[in-house]
MIVEX-438658 format. One record per residue (C-alpha): x, z, y. Coordinates in steps of 0.25 Angstrom, whole numbers, padded with zeros to 4 digits, always signed. Each point is the difference from the previous one (the first is absolute). Example, Ala and Ser with C-alpha at 12.3 -4.5 7.8 and 13.67 -1.06 7.14 Angstrom:
MIVEX-438658
+0049+0031-0018/+0006-0002+0014/
***
This chain:
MIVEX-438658
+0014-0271+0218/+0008+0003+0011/+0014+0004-0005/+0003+0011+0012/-0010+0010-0006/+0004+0012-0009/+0001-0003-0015/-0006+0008-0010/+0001+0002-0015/-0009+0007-0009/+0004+0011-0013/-0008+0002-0011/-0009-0013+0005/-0006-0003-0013/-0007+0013+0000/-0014+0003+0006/+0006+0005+0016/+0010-0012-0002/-0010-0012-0003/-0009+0006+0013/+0014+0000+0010/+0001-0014-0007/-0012-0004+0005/+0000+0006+0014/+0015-0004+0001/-0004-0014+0000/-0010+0000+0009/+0009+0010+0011/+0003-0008+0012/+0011+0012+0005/+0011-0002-0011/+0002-0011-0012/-0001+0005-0016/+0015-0005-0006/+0000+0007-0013/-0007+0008-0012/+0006+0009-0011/-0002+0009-0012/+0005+0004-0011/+0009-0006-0008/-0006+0000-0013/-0013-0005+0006/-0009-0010-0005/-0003-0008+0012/+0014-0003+0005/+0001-0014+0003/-0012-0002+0005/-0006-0006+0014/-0003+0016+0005/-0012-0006+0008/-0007-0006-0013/+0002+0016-0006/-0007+0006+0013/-0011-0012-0003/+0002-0006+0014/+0008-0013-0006/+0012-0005+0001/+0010+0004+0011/+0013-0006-0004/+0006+0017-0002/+0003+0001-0015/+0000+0016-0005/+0014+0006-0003/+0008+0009-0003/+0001+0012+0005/+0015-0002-0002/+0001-0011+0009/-0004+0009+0012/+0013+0002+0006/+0005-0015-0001/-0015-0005+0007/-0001-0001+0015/-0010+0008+0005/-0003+0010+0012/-0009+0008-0005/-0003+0005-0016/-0016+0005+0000/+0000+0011-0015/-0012+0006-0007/+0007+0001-0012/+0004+0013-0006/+0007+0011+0003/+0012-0006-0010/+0000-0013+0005/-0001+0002+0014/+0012+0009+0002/+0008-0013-0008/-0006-0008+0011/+0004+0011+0011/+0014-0001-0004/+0000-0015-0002/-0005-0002+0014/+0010+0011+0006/+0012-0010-0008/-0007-0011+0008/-0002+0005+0013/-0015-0004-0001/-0012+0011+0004/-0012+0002-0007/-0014+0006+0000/-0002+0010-0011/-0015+0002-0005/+0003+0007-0013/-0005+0013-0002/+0006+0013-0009/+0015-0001+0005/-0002+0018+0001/+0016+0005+0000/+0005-0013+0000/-0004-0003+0014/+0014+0005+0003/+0004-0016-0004/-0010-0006+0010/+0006+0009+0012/+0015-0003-0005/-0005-0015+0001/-0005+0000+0013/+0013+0004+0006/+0005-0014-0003/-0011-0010+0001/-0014+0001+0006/-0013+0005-0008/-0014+0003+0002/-0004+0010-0012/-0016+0004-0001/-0008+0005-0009/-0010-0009+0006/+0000-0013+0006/-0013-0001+0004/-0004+0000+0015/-0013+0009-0003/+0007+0010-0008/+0012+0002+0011/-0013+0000+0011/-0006+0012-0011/+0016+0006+0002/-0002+0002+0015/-0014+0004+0000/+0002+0011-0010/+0012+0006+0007/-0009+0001+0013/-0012+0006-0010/+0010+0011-0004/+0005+0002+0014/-0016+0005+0003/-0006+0004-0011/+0012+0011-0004/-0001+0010-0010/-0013+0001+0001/-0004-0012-0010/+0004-0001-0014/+0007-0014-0004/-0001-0009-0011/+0005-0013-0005/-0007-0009-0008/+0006-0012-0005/-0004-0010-0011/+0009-0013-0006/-0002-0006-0010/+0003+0000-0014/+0014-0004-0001/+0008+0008+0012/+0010+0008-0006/+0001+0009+0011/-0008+0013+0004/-0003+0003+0010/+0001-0012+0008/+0012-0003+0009/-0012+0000+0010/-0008+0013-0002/+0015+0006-0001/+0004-0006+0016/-0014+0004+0003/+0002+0015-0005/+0013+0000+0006/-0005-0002+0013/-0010+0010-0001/+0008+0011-0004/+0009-0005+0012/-0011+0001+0011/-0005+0013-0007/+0014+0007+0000/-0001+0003-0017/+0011-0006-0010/-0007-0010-0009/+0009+0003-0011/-0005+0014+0000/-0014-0002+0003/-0005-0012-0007/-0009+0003-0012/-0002-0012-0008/-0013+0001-0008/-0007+0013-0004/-0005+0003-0013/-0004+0013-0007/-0002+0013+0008/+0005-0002+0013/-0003+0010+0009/-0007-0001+0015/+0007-0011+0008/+0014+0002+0009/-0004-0007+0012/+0018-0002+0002/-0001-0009-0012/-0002-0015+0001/-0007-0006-0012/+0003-0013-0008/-0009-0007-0009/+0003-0014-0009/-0008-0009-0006/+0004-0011-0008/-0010-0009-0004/-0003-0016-0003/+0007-0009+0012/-0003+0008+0010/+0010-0006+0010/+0000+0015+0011/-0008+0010+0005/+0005+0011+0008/-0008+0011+0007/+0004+0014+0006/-0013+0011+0003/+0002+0008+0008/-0012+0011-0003/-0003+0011+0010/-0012+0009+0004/-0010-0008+0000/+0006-0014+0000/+0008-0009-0006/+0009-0011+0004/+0005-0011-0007/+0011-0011+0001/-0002-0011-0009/+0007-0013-0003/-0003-0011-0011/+0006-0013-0003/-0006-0010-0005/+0011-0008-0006/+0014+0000+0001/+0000-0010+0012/+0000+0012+0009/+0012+0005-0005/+0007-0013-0001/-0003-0004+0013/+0004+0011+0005/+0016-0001-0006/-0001-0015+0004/-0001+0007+0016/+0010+0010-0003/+0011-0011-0006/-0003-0009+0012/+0003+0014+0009/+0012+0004-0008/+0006-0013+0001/+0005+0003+0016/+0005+0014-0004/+0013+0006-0005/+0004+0010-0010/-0011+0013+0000/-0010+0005-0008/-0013-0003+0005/-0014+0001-0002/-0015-0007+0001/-0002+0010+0014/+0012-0008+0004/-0006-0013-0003/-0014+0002+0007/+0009+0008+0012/-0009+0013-0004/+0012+0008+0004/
***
């Protein structure tokens, strides 16, 4: 593989998101898989990283997360947890490397992220998918014209095992509703109703979560009017989506300096 392309290491690459950035990570014809971590304690360390993510043998044995500052790397890909990835962050600020931060959940902690992205360069979404960031632009346009006069809600559905609720995703997506709609999200969002709640505040924008099986991400926002509705839907299918989409954003990451970026960067939506 040619040397000159940007080198790219993977957190957490024994999980479920890391074994499918494996896989697409091999195949990638923009930047060369160089390295794959986890936890120290894990089971799995030692072994062939590519034989974990079912692909065979590459020649990348998994590590160490420790061993992250002392790897050459340009560019640390992390869907871990909010814990480990800020040990990750730091490492690669201590390094000098960038990275591309899937991990969801960070709430007041995001404050680490900003201080980061004055010293190295990182591209943090909620959502590395190219549909989903597509949904981003489209909604902000819905809000701009449909106004106050629709009610919104957010539906969203993972499954069983996400920790975090609502998603990282339907939080960007309410955030930039309420941005287009001139409301404070922190003020107006109601999340779930139960009980008696009274008529509908057509200022608030709702959140519903389901958690269910190995749904892998659904995400829709109605808007409901007089007389109509309108929907925004995205659904993945498998991880691929998401992983594919962090592989484009390390390979974009790997010609910029320090800032905090994001998937609308990526795509050039801005």
């Amino acid at each position: 593989m040619d040397q000159r392309l940007p080198s790219v290491a993977i957190a957490g690459a024994a999980g479920r998101m890391g074994r499918s950035l494996v896989e697409l990570g091999r195949q990638a014809g923009d930047l060369r898989l160089v390295a794959a971590f986890e936890a120290a304690a894990h089971p799995l360390l030692g072994q062939d990283v590519g034989a974990i993510a079912g692909i065979g043998p590459i020649g990348i044995p998994l590590v160490s997360d420790a061993e992250l500052v002392a790897t050459p790397f340009d560019v640390l890909i992390d869907f871990t947890t909010v814990d480990a990835s800020l040990v990750h962050l730091e490492a690669c600020v201590q390094a000098g490397r960038r990275i591309v931060l899937g991990t969801t959940g960070f709430g007041e902690r995001r404050a680490a992220i900003d201080a980061a992205a004055e010293r190295i360069g990182i591209v943090f979404a909620p959502n590395m998918s190219v549909g989903v960031n597509l949904c981003f632009k489209l909604l902000a346009l819905a809000a701009r014209v449909l106004g106050d006069d629709f009610d919104v809600e957010i539906i969203e559905a993972h499954h069983r095992h996400k920790v975090d609720a609502p998603s990282g995703t339907a939080v960007r997506m309410g955030e930039i509703l309420a941005a287009e709609l001139g409301r404070d999200l922190a003020s107006c969002a109601v999340y779930g109703r139960q009980g008696h709640t009274g008529p509908r505040d057509r200022t608030t924008i709702g959140f519903e979560t389901i958690r269910a099986g190995e749904i892998v991400g659904d995400h829709t926002v109605l808007f409901a009017g007089a007389g109509e509705v309108v929907e925004i839907t995205h659904r993945a299918a498998n991880r691929a989506t998401f992983a594919a989409g962090a592989l484009r954003a390390a390979a974009w990451l790997a010609g910029r300096g320090p800032g905090s970026y994001d998937m609308q960067d990526v795509l050039g939506l801005k």
